[in-house]
N, C-alpha and C positions, 0 to 999 in steps of 0.2 A: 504494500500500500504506500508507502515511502516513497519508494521508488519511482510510484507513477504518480505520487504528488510533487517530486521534484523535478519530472519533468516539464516542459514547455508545452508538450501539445502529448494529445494522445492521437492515436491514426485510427483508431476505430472509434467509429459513434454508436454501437451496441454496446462494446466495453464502457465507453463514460456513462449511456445508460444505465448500465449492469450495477455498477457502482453509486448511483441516483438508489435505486431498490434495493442493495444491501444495506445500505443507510437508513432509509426508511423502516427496511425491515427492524434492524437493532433498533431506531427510537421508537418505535411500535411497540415491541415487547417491552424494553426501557420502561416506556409510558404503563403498559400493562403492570408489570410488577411493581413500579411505582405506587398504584392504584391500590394492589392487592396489600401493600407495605402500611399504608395509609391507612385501609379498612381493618387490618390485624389492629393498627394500633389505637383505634376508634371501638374497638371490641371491650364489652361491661364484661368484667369478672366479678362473680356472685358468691360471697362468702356467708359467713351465717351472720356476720353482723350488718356490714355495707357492701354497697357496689360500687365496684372500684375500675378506672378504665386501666387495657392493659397497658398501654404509656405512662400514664401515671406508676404503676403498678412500677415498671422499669427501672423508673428515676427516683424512687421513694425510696431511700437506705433506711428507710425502719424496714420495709419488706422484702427488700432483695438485696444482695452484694451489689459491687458496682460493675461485675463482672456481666450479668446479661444488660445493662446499661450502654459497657463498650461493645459487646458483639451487636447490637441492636444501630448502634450509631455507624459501626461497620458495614450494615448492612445497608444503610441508607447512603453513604460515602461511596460504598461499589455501588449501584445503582446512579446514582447522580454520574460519577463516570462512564457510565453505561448512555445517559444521554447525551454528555456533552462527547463521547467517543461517536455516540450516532450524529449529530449537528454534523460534526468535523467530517463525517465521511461523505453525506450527504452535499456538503458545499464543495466539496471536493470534486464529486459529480457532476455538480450542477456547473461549478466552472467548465468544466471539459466541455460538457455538451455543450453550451454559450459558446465558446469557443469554434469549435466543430462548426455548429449553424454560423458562425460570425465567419469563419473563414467558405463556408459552400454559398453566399451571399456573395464574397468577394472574387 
């Protein structure tokens, strides 16, 4: 991927397409388990005295170590680079093909 981002031009316009859709694809999913990351942590846990959400739950060192805290914060860090990894591929694409039609114009 490097590679053909460091080049000038690419010679095939399927390939710079190709690369528009793997892009999408990752911020797709990205966005998806974002979602799913979101709605876990918007989840009520039901004990016998209150109701308690499970982010709260997380970050409350009366009830947890600090330990699912940092895996939980871990998980949201990968994720977030999951979409700024998808942005960067997808602009990547989208300049080629810009390019491609800029140059089948001229």
């Amino acid at each position: 991927m490097f590679r053909i981002s460091l080049k000038h031009n690419i010679e095939s316009i399927p390939l710079a397409k190709f690369i528009v859709i793997i892009g999408m694809v990752v911020l797709l999913g990205a966005f998806i388990k974002m979602n799913y990351l979101v709605l876990l942590g918007k989840t009520e846990i039901t004990t016998t005295f209150t109701i308690i959400k499970f982010q709260t739950a997380l970050y409350d060192r009366v009830i947890t170590s600090i330990i699912p805290a940092i895996i939980w914060v871990s998980f949201m860090t990968v994720n977030t680079c999951f979409l700024i990894i998808g942005l960067m591929i997808t602009a990547v694409g989208i300049k080629y093909t810009l390019l491609q039609e800029q140059a089948k114009k001229s």
